[in-house]
C-alpha positions as CSV (number, residue, x, y, z in Angstrom):
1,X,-24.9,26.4,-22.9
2,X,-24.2,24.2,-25.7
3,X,-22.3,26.2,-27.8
4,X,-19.1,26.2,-24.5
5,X,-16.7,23.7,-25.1
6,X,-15.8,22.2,-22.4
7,X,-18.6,22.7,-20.1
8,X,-19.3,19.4,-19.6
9,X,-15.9,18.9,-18.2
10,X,-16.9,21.7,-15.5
11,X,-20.5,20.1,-15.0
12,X,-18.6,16.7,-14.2
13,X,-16.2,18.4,-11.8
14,X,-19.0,20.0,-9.9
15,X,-21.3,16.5,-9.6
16,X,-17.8,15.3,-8.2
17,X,-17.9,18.2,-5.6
18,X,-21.4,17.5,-4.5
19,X,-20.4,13.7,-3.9
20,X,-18.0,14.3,-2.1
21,X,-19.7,16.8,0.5
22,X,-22.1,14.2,0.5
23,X,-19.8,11.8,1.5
24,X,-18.1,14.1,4.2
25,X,-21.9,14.7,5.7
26,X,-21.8,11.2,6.1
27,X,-18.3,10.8,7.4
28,X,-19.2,13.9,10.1
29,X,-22.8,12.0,10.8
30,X,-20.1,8.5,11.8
31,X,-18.0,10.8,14.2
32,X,-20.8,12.3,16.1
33,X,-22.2,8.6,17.2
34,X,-18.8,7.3,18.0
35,X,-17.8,7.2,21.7
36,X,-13.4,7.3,21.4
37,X,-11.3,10.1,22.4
38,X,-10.1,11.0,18.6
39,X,-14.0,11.6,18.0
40,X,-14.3,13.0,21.5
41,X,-11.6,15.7,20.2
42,X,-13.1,16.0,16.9
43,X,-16.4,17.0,18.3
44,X,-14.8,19.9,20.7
45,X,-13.2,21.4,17.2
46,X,-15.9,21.6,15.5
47,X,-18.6,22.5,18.7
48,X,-16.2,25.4,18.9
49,X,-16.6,26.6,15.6
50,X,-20.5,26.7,15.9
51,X,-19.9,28.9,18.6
52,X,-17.5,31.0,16.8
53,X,-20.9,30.9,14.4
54,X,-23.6,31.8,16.4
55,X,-22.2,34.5,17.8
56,X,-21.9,36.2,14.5
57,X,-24.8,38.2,12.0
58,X,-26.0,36.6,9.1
59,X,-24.6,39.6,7.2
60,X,-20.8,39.3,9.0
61,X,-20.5,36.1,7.7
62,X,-18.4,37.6,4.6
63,X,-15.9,38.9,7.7
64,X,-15.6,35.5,8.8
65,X,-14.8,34.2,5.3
66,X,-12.1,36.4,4.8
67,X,-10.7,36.6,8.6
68,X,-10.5,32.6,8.6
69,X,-9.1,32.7,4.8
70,X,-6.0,35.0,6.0
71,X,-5.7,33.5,9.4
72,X,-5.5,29.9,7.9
73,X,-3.1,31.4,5.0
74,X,-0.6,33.1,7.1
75,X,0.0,29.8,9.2
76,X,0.5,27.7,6.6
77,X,2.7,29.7,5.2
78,X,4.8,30.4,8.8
79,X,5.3,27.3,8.9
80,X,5.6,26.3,5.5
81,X,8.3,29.0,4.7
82,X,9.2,31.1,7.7
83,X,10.2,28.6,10.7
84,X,10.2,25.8,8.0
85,X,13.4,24.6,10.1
86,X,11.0,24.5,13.0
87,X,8.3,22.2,11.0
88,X,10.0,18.2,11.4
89,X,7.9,17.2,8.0
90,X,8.6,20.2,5.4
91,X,12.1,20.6,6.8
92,X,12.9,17.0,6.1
93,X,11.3,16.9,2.7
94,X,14.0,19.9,1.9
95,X,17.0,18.0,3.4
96,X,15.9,14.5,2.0
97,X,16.2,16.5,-1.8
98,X,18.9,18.4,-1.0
99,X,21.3,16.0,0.3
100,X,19.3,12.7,-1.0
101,X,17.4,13.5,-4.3
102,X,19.3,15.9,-6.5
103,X,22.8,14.2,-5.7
104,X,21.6,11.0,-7.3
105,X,19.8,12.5,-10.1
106,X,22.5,14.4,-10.4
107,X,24.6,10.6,-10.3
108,X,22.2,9.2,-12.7
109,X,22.4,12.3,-15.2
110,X,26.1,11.8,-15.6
111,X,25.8,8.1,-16.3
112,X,23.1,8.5,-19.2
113,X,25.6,10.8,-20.8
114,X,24.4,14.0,-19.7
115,X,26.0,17.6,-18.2
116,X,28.2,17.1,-15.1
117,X,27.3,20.6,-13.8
118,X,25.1,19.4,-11.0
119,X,27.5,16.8,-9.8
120,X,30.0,19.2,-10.2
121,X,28.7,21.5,-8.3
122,X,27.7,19.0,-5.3
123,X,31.7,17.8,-5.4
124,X,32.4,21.7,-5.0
125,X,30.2,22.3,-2.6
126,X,31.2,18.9,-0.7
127,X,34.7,20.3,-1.0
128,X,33.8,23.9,1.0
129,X,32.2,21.9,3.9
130,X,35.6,19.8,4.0
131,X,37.6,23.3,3.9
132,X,35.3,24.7,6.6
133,X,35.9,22.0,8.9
134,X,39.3,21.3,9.0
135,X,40.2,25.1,9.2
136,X,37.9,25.5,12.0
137,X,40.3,26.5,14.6
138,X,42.5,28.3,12.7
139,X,42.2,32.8,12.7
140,X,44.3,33.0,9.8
141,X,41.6,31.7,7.8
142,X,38.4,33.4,8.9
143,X,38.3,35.9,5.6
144,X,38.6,32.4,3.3
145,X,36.2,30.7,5.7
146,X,33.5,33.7,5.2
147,X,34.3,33.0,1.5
148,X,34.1,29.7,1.2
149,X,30.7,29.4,3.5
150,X,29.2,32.1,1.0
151,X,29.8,29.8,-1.9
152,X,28.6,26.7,-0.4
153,X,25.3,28.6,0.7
154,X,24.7,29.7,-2.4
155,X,25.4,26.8,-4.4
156,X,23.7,24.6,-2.0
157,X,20.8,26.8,-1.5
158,X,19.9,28.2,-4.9
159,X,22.2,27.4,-7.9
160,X,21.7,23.6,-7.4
161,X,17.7,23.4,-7.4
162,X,17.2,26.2,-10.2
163,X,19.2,24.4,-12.3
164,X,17.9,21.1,-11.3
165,X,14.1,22.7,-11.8
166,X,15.2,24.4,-15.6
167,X,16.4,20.9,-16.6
168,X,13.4,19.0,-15.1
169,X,10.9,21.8,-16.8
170,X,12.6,21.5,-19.9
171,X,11.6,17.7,-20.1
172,X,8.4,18.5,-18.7
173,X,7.0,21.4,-20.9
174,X,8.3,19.4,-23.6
175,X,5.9,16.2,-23.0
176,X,2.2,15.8,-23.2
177,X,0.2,17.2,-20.8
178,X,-0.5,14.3,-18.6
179,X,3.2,13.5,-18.5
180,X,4.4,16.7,-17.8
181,X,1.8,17.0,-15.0
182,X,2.4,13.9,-13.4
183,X,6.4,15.2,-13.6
184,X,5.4,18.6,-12.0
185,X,4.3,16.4,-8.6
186,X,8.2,15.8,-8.3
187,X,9.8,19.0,-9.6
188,X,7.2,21.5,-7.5
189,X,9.0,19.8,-4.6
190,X,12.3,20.7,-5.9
191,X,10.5,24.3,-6.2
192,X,10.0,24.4,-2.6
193,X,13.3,23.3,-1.4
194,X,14.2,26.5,-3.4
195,X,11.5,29.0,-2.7
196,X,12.8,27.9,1.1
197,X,16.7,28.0,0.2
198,X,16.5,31.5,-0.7
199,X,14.1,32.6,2.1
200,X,16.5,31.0,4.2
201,X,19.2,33.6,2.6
202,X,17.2,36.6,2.6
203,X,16.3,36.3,6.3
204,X,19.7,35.0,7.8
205,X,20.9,37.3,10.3
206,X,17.2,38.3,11.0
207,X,15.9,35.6,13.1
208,X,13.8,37.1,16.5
209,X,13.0,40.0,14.5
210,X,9.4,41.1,13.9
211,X,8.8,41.3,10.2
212,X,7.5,44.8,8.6
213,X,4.9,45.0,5.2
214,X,7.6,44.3,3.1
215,X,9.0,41.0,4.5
216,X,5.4,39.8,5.2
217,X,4.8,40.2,1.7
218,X,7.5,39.0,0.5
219,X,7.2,35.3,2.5
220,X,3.7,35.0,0.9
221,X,4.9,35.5,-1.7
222,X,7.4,32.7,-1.8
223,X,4.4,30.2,-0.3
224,X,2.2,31.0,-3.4
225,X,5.1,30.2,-5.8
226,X,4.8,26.5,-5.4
227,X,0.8,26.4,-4.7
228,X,0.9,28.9,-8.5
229,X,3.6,26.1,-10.5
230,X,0.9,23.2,-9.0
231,X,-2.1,25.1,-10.2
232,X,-0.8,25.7,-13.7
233,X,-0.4,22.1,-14.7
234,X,-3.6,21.3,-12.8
235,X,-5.1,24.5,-14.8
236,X,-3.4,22.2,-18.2
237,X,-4.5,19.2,-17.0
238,X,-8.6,20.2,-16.6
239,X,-7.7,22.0,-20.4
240,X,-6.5,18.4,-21.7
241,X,-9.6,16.3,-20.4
242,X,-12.2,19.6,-21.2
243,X,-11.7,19.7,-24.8
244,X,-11.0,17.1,-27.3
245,X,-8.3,18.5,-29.3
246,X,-6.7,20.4,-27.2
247,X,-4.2,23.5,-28.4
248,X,-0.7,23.5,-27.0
249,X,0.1,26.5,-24.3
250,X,2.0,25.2,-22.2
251,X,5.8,26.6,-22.3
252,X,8.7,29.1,-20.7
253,X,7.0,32.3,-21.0
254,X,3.6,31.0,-19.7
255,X,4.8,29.1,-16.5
256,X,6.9,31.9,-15.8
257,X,4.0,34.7,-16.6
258,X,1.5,32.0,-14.5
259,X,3.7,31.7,-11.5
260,X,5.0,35.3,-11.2
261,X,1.7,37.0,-11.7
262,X,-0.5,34.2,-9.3
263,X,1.9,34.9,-6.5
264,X,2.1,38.6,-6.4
265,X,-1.5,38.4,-6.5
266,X,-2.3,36.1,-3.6
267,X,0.2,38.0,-2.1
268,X,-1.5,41.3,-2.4
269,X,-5.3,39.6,-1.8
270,X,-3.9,39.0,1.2
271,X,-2.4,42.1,1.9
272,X,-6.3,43.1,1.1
273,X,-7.9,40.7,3.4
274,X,-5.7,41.8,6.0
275,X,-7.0,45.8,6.0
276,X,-10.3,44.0,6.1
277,X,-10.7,41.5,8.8
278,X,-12.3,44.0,11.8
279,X,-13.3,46.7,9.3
280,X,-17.2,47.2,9.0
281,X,-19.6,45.8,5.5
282,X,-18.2,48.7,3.3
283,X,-14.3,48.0,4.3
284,X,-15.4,44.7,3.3
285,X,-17.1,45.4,0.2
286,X,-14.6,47.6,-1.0
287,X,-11.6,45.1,-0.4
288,X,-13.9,42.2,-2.4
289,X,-14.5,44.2,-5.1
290,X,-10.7,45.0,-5.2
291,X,-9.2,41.7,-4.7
292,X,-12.0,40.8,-7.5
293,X,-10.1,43.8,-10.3
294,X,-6.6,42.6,-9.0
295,X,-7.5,38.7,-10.0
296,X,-9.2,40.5,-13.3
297,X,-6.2,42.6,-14.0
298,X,-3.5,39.2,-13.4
299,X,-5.7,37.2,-15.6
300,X,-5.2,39.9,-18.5
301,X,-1.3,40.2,-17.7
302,X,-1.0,36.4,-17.5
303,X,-2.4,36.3,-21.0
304,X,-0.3,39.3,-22.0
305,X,2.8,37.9,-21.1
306,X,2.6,34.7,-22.5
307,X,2.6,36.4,-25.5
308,X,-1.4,36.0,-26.8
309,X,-2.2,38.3,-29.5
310,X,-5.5,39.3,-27.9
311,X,-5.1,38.6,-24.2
312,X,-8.6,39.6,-23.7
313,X,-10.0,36.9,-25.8
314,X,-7.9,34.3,-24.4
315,X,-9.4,35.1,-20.6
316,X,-13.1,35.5,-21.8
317,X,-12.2,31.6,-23.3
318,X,-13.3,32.8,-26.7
319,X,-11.6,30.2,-29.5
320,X,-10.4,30.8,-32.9
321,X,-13.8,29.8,-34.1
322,X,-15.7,32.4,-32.2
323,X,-17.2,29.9,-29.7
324,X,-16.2,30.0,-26.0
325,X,-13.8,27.5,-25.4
326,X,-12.7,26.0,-21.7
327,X,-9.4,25.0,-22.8
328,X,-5.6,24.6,-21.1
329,X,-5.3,28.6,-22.2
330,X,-8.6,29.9,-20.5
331,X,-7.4,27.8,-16.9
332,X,-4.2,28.7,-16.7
333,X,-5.1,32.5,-17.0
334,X,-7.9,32.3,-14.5
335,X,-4.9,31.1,-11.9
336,X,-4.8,35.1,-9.9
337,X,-8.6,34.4,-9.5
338,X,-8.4,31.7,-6.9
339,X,-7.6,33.3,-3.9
340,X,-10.8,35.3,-4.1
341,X,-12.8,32.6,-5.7
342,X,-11.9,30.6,-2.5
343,X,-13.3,33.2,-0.4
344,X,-16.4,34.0,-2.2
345,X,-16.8,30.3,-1.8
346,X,-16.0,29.8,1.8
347,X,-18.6,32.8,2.5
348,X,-21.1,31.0,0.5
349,X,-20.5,28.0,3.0
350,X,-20.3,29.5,5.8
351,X,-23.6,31.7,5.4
352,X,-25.2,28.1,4.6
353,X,-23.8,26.9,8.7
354,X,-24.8,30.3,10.1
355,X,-28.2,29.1,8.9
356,X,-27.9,25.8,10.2
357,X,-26.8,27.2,13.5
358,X,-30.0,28.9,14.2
359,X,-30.4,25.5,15.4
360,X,-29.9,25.8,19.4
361,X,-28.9,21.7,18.9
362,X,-26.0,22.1,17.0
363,X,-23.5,23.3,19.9
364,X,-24.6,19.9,21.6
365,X,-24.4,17.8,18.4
366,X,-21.7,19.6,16.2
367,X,-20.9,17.0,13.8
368,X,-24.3,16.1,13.0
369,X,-24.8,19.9,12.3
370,X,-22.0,20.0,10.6
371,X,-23.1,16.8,8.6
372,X,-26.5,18.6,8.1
373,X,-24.5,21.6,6.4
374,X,-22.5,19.6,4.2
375,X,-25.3,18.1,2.6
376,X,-27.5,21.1,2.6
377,X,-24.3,22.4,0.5
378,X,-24.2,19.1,-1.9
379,X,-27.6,19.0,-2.5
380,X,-27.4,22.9,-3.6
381,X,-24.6,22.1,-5.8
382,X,-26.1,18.7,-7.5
383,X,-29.6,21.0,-7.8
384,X,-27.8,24.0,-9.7
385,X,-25.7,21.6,-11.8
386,X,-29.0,19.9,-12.9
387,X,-30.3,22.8,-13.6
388,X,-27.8,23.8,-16.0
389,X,-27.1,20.3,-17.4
């Protein structure tokens, strides 16, 4: 183990994980003795997910894993991207840097001596809304109106925040890591209010309509593009503090390659999971070990198209020196494998509660079994990361 750079980064990271399910055992332990509705609520929550539990095999608990993975997946991302409008919170975030943000960045650009496009743009598209309402009541313009409501949907929706996000990526990529990361927190913002601008295109006219493969596909899609942007600088960001000296990777073609590829794979593990939530243990098998060679094969195109001589050295972490190296260029490629990562872990989890909820007390104490499991899976954690260390 000494000869992997970086592994003590990753040893860190996972003495981090164990405290902190440590600390949520102790958090769940509080609830269960306190007497106030919130807690009262709390308790019901969770009592109902150790029945959910009990009922189940030891073996099914894989099934569960991947049924609560896609279950919890496909609602955040209805109401992330689909009825966004419906969703108070997201749908004021995109307003607030639509109407709020961009305009006075766009302001501020012009005063430091920068391009006018984006203010341009804003005055263009102020001056459509201006045409469409004072020719509201007039026939004879309802071919310009069309026209001019086109424009301003299109300007408003997707020209403004691309370009916004290539000139805010262009400062980014070209700053240290930390910088840039702590720039990305803004811009993946910006990133939603597009990913949801052209949703919001694609689907008008199609609202009451029950969505088919394709469209479903296509909205998760659009919810893994910010959650992919995030994970590539936080992929950077573990490379920076992992290894000393550090080599340079981020840019264009591997932001792009990161992105593009991480989404169409969640999007198609969860295509996966779906075909596998009431099918029996060799449905299930068969769809892990598939979701497992899609993750492989987007780690190997990720490295491909970011233009890496030998893509298959640069996801197996091996350096220019021979030696193994957990670097910014061996996270960023390992983005696809997350979604099945996540549920490899979750079934590890869960399979430690089914085991706890032998326990015939934990449907009349849930939080305290829940505490129990959440230290049962700390203490696990902080025993293997000894282990290793």
């Amino acid at each position: 183990m000494d000869g992997i750079v970086g592994l003590h980064f990753v040893i860190k990271s996972l003495y981090l994980f164990a405290t902190v399910s440590l600390l949520c055992a102790v958090g769940f332990a509080a609830i269960e003795r306190r007497r106030t509705e919130r807690a009262a609520l709390v308790r019901a929550w969770v009592g109902a997910r150790w029945q959910g539990l009990r009922s189940v095999a030891f073996i099914g608990m894989s099934a569960v894993a991947v049924r609560w993975m896609a279950e919890y997946a496909d609602r955040a991302c209805n109401r992330a991207i689909i009825d966004c409008g419906r969703a108070p919170l997201l749908g004021q975030l995109v307003v607030a840097h639509m109407f709020c943000v961009l305009p006075l960045l766009a302001l501020a650009n012009v005063f430091m001596g920068g391009s006018p496009f984006l203010l341009e743009c804003y005055l263009g598209t102020a001056g459509l809304v201006v045409f469409l309402l004072l020719t509201d009541s007039f026939r004879i313009f309802k071919a310009a109106r069309g026209i001019a409501a086109a424009v301003a949907g299109g300007l408003l929706l997707v020209v403004l925040p691309v370009y916004a996000i290539r000139a805010l990526l262009e400062l980014a990529l070209g700053s240290p890591v930390p910088s840039g990361f702590l720039a990305s927190l803004f811009i993946v913002q910006i990133v939603y209010a597009a990913v949801v601008g052209l949703w919001t295109l694609a689907s008008s006219g199609r609202e009451g309509t029950d969505m088919g493969p394709l469209e479903k596909a296509t909205a998760r899609f659009a919810f893994a593009v910010p959650i992919s942007f995030m994970l590539y600088w936080l992929g950077l960001l573990a490379g920076y503090f992992a290894v000393e000296h550090p080599v340079p990777v981020h840019g264009w073609r591997s932001l792009c390659a990161t992105v593009v590829v991480g989404s169409a794979v969640f999007a198609a593990t969860m295509a996966l999971f779906d075909t596998a939530r009431d099918g029996g243990l060799t449905r299930r098998l068969v769809t892990s070990l598939g979701a497992l060679a899609l993750a492989v094969l987007g780690t190997i195109a990720i490295a491909f198209l970011s233009s890496v001589a030998n893509p298959v050295s640069m996801v197996a972490g091996v350096g220019a020196s021979g030696a193994i190296t957990l670097g910014p260029a061996f996270w960023v490629t390992h983005v696809p494998l997350v979604p099945w990562v996540g549920a490899a872990g979750l079934a590890a989890v869960l399979s430690i509660a089914r085991a706890v909820a032998y326990a015939e007390w934990t449907v009349r104490r849930p939080c305290a079994a829940a505490s129990v499991c959440l230290a049962a899976v700390g203490a696990i954690v902080f025993l293997v990361v000894v282990g290793v260390d």
